[in-house]
RODO-2510 file (C-alpha; in nm, 4 decimals, decimal comma):
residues 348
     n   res          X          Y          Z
     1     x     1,1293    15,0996    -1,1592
     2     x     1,1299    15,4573    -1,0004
     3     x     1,4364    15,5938    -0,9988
     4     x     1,4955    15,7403    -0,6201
     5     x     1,4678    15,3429    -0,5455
     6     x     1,7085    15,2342    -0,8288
     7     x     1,9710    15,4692    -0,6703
     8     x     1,9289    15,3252    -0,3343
     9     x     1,8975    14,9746    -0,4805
    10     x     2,2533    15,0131    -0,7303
    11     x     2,4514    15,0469    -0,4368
    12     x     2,3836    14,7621    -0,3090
    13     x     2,3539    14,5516    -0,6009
    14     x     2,7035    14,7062    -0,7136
    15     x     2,8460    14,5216    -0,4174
    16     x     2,8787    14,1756    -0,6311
    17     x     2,9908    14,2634    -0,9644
    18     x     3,3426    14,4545    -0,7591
    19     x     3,6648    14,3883    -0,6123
    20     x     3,7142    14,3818    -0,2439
    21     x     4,0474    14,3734    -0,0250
    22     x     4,0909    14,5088     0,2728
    23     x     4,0671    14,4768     0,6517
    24     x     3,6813    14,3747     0,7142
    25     x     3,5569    14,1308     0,9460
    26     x     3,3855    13,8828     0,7023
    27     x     2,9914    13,8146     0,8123
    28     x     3,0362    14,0654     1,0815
    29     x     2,8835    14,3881     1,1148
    30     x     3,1448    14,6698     1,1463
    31     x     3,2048    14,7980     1,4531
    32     x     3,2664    15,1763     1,4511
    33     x     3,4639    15,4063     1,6380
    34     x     3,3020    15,8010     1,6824
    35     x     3,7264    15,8918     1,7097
    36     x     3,6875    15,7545     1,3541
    37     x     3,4268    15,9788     1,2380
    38     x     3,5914    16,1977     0,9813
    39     x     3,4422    16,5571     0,7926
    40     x     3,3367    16,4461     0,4141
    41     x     3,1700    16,6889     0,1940
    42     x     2,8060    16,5701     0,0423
    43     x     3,0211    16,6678    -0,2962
    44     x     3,3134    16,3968    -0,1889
    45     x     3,1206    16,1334    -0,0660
    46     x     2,9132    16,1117    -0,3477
    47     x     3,2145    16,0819    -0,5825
    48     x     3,3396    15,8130    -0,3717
    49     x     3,0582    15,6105    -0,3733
    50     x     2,9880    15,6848    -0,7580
    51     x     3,3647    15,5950    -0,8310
    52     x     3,3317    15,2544    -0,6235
    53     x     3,0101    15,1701    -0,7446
    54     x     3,1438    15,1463    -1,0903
    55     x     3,1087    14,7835    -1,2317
    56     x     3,4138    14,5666    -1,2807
    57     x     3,3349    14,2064    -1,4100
    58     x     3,5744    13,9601    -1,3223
    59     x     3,7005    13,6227    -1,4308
    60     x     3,6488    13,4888    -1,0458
    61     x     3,3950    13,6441    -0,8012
    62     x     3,3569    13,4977    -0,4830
    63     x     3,0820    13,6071    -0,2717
    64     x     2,9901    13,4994     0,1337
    65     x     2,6751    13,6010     0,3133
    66     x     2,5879    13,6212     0,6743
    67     x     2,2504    13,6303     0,7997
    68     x     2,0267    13,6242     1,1215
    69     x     1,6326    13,6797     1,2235
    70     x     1,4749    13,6789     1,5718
    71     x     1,1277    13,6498     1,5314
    72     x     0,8301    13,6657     1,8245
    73     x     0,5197    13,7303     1,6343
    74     x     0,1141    13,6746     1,7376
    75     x    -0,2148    13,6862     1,6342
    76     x    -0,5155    13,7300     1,7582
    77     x    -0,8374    13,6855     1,5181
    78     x    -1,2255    13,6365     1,5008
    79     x    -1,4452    13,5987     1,2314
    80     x    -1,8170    13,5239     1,3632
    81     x    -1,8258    13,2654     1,6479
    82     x    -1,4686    13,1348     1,5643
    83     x    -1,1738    13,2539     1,6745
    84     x    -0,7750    13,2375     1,6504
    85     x    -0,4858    13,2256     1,8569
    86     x    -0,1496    13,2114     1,6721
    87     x     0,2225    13,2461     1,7545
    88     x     0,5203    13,1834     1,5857
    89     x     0,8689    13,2300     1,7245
    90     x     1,1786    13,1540     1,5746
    91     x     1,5575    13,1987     1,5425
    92     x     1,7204    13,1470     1,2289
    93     x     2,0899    13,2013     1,1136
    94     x     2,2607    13,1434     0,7883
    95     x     2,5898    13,1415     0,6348
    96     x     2,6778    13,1227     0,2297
    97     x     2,9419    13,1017     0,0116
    98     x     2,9118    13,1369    -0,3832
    99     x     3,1250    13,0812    -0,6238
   100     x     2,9556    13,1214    -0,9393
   101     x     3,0506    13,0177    -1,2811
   102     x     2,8499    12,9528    -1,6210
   103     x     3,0644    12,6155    -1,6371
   104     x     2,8838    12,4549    -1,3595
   105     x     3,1690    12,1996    -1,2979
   106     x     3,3680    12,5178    -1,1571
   107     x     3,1020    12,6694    -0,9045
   108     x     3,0481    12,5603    -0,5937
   109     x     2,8439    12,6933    -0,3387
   110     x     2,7970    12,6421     0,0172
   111     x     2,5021    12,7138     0,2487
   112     x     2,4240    12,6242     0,6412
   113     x     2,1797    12,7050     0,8358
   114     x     2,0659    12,6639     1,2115
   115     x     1,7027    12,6642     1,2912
   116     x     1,4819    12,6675     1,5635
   117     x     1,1077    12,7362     1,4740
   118     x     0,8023    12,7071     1,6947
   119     x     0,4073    12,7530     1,5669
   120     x     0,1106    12,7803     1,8059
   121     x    -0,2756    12,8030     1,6540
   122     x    -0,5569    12,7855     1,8950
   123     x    -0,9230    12,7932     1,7139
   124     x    -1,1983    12,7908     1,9376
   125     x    -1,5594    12,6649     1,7689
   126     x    -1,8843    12,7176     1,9105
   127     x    -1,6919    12,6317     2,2772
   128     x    -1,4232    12,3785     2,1465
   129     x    -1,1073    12,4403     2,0968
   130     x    -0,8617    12,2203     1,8850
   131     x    -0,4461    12,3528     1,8899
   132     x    -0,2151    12,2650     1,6441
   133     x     0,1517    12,2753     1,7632
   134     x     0,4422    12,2446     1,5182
   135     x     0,8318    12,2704     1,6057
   136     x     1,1239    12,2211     1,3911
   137     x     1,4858    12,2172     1,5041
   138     x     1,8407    12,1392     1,4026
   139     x     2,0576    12,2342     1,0614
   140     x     2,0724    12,2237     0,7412
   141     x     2,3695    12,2200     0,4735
   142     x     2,3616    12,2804     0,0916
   143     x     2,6384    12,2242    -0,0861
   144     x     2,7201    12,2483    -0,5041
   145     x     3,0523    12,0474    -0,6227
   146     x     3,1212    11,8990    -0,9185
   147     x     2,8070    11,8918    -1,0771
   148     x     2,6345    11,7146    -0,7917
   149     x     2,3921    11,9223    -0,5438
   150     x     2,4601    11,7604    -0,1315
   151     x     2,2063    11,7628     0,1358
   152     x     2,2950    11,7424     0,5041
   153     x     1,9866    11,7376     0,7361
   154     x     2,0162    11,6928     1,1161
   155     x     1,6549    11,8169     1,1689
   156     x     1,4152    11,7356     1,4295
   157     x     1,0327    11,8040     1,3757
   158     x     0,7142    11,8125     1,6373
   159     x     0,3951    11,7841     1,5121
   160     x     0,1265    11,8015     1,8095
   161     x     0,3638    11,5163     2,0564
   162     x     0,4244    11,3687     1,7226
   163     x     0,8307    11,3686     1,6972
   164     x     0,9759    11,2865     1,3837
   165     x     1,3833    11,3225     1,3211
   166     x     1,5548    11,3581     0,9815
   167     x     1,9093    11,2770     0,9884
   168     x     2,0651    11,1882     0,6307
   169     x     2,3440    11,2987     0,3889
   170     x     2,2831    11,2334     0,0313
   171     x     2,3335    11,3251    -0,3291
   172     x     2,1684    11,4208    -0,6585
   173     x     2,3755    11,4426    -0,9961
   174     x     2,2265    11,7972    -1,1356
   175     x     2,4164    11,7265    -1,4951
   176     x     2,0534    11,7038    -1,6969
   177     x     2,0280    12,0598    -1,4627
   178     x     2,3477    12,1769    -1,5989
   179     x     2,1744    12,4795    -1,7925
   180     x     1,9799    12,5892    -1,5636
   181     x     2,2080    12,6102    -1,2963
   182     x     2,4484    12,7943    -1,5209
   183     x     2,1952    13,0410    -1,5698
   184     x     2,1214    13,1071    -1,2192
   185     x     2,4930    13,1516    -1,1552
   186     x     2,5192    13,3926    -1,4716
   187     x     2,5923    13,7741    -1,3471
   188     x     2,5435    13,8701    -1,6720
   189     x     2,1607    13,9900    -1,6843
   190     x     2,2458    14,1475    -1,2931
   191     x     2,5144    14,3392    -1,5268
   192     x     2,2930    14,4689    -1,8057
   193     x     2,0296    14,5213    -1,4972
   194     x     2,2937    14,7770    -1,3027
   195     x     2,4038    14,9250    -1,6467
   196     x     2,0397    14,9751    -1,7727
   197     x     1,8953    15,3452    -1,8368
   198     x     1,6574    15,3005    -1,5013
   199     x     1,9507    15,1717    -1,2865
   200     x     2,2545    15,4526    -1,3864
   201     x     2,2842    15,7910    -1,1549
   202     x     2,5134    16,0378    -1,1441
   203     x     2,7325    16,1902    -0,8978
   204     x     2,4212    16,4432    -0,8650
   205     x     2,1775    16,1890    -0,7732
   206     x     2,3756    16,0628    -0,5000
   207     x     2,4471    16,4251    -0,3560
   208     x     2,0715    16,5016    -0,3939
   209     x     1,9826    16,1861    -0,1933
   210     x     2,2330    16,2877     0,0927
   211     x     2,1184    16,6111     0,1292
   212     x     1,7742    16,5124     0,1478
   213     x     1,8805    16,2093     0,3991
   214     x     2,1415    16,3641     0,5874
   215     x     2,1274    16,0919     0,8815
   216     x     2,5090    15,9829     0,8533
   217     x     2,8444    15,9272     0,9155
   218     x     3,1875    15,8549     0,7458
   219     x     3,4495    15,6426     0,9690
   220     x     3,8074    15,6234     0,8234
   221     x     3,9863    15,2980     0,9448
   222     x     4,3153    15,2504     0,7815
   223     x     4,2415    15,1844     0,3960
   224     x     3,8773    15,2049     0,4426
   225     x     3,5630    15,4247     0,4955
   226     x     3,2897    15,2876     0,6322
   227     x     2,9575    15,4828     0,5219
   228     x     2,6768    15,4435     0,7870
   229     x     2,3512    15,5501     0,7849
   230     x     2,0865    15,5829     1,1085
   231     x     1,7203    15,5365     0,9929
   232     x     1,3825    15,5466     1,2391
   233     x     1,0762    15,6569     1,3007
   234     x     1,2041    15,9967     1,3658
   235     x     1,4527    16,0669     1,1405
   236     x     1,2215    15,9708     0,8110
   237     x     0,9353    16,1738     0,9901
   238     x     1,1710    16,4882     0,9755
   239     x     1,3267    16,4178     0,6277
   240     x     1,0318    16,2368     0,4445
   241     x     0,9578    16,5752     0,3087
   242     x     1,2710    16,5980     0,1311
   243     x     1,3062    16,2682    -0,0029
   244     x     0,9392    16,2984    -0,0976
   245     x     1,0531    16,5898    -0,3193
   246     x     1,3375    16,4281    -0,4641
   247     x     1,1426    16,1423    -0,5835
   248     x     0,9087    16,3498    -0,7474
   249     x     1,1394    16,5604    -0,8822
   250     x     1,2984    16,2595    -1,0528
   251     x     1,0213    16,1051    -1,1832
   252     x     0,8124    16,3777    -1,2887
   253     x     1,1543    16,6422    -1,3849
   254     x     0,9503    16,9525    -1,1931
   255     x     0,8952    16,9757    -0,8223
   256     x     0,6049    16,8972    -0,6692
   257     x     0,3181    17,1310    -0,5146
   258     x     0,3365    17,2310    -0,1842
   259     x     0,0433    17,0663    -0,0576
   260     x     0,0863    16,7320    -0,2159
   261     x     0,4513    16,7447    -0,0070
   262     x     0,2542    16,8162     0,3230
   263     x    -0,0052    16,5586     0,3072
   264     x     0,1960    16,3058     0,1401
   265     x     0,4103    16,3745     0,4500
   266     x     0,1690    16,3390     0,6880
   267     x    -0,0076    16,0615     0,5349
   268     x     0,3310    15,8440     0,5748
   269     x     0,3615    15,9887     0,9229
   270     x     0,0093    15,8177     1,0579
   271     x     0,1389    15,4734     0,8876
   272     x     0,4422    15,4528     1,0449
   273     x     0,2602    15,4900     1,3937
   274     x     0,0113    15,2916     1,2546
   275     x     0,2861    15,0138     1,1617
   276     x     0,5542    15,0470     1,3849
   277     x     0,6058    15,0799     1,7810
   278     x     0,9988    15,0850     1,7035
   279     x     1,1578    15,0849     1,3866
   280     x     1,5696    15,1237     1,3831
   281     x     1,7925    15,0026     1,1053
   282     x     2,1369    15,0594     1,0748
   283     x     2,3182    15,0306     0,7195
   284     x     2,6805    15,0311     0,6488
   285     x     2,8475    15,0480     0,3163
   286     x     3,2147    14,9949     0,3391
   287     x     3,4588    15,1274     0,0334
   288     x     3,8104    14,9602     0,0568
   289     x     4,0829    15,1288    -0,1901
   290     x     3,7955    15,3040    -0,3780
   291     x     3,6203    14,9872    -0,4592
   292     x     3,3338    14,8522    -0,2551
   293     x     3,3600    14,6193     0,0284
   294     x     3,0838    14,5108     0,2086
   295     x     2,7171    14,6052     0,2626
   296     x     2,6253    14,4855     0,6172
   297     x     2,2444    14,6164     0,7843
   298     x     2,1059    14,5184     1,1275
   299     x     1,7764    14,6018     1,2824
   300     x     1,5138    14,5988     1,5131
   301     x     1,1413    14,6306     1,4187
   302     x     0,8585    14,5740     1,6892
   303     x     0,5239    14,6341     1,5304
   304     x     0,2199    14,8426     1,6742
   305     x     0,0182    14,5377     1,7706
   306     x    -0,1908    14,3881     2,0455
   307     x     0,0738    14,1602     2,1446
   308     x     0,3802    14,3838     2,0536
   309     x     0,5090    14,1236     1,7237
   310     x     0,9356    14,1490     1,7280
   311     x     1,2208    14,1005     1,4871
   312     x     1,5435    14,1834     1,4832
   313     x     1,7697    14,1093     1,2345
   314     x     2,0794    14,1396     1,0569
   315     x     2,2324    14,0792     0,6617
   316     x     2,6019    14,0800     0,5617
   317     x     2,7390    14,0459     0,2195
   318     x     3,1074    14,0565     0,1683
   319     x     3,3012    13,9655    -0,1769
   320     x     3,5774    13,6933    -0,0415
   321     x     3,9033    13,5708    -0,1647
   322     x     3,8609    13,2037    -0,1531
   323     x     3,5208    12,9657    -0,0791
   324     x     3,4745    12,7847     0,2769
   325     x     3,6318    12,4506     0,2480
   326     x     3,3501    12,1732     0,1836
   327     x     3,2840    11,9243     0,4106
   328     x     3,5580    11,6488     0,3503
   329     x     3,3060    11,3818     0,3280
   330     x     3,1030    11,4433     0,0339
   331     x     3,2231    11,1240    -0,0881
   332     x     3,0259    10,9511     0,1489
   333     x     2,6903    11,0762     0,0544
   334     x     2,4245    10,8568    -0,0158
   335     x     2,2618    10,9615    -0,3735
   336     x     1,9279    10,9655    -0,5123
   337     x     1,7256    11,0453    -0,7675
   338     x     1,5207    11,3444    -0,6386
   339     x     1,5310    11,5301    -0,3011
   340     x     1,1580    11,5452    -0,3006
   341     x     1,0646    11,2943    -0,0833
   342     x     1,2497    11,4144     0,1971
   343     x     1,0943    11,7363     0,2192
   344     x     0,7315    11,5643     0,1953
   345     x     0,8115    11,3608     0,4915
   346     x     0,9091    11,7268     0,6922
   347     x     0,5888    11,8818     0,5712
   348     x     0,3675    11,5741     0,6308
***
């Protein structure tokens, strides 16, 4: 794994193996004050991000994610005498709460989700056409408890005037899963991931990478800095130069010739034109008592296409005190065997 990434990468993945308290909206992106914008060194903000990234495992961790995409996309093809029409538009959000644990019995998790997903294809063949429409609408819950896995669907599909709607609560008994699970809610191979050769950087590396990125700002609210950074088009145009060396630098340990810089620069220039009408992400790392708090990014990408293809988007993770209560009517659930039917009969 190349090491410029790994650095950008860590500080994120740091995010769930630390302890969090503080005064942050959980799920919500921060919002920031310029009357908060204080003067930090390069030298002092990379300490304070080294410090907090360091890796505290704890008996309990507790971890709730937010999430959202808006997405208008089309397609236009042809290939010979056929041709294709096809749209997709859809607006998705998500909430989760993890509680992870190698004993199973003492997880739980929690996940919901509101959908609402359209699909359009046209094909036109030697002068007829034939359109397939597909819609799917409603929510979704997951839930992990006791060893048992629940599924609440309230969904209702479309299938060219065909409507079909899926409303059911039931159960499956994952106790022949019980090792599996386990493993998926083990943090320890994230741990020897973050604390691997590849994945460690100094305070150096992360000075380097804000002087070569300099597109941010440090808010102080109360016990907490908030870390933001500003990426598009025009910003990585000006600094891709810089990062570019960086990279190179710590990949290869000697800086890279002149010319490869230039047309590696312009090279990634064209492709973001070539990509990407509008491209602008905003990225917030918040540090609460010297430990990290939340990681929180938003966005809004319209691609450089014929029918100008949108999403916007946004990705919150926090590390909570306490789960989401559980619906108080597990109980009620019918169970099964297998949830595999059910999803057959959405597909279908």
């Amino acid at each position: 794994m190349k090491k410029l990434l790994s650095l950008i990468t860590v500080l994120i993945l740091s995010i769930v193996l630390v302890s969090c308290n503080g005064e942050i909206s959980v799920g919500e992106y921060p919002e920031l004050n310029e009357k908060d914008i204080v003067d930090m060194s390069t030298d002092d903000v990379a300490k304070m991000l080294s410090t907090a990234a360091t890796i505290e495992t704890e008996e309990e961790n507790i971890f709730a994610l937010t999430a959202s995409a808006n997405i208008d996309y089309a397609i236009s093809e042809a290939f010979g005498t056929v041709s294709y029409d096809t749209s997709l538009m859809a607006d998705v959000s998500f909430e989760g709460y993890m509680e992870p644990n190698e004993n199973l019995d003492m997880s739980a998790l929690s996940l919901e989700a509101n959908i609402d997903i359209s699909y359009v294809q046209s094909i036109v063949m030697e002068g007829m056409t034939s359109e397939t429409e597909m819609s799917f609408e409603g929510a979704a819950g997951v839930y992990l408890h006791d060893s048992y896995t629940y599924l609440n669907l309230n969904i209702t599909t479309q299938t060219s005037g065909l409507e079909q709607t899926i409303d059911l609560k039931q159960k499956m008994d994952m106790s022949d899963a019980t090792s599996d699970i386990a493993d998926m809610f083990d943090l320890t191979e994230l741990e020897d991931i973050l604390t691997s050769e590849e994945m460690t950087f100094s305070e150096e590396d992360v000075k380097a990478f804000l002087e070569a990125y300099p597109m941010f700002h440090v808010y102080e609210v109360s016990n907490t800095y908030f870390l933001e950074f500003s990426i598009d088009k025009a910003s990585l145009k000006t600094y891709y130069s810089e990062l570019y060396k960086l990279y190179y630098e710590m990949e290869n340990g000697s800086e890279p010739l002149n010319t490869d810089v230039i047309y590696a620069a312009n090279e990634f220039s064209y492709q973001l034109d070539e990509m990407f009408t509008t491209l602008e992400l905003s990225l917030v790392i918040a540090v609460v008592d010297g430990s990290f708090g939340q990681f929180a990014i938003e966005g809004n990408v319209v691609l450089n296409d014929d029918y100008g293809s949108s999403l916007g988007f946004s990705f919150i993770l926090d590390k909570v005190s306490e789960m989401k209560a559980l619906p108080d009517d597990l109980d009620s659930y019918t169970e099964v065997e297998d949830f595999e039917s059910i999803f057959d009969n959405i597909l279908s």
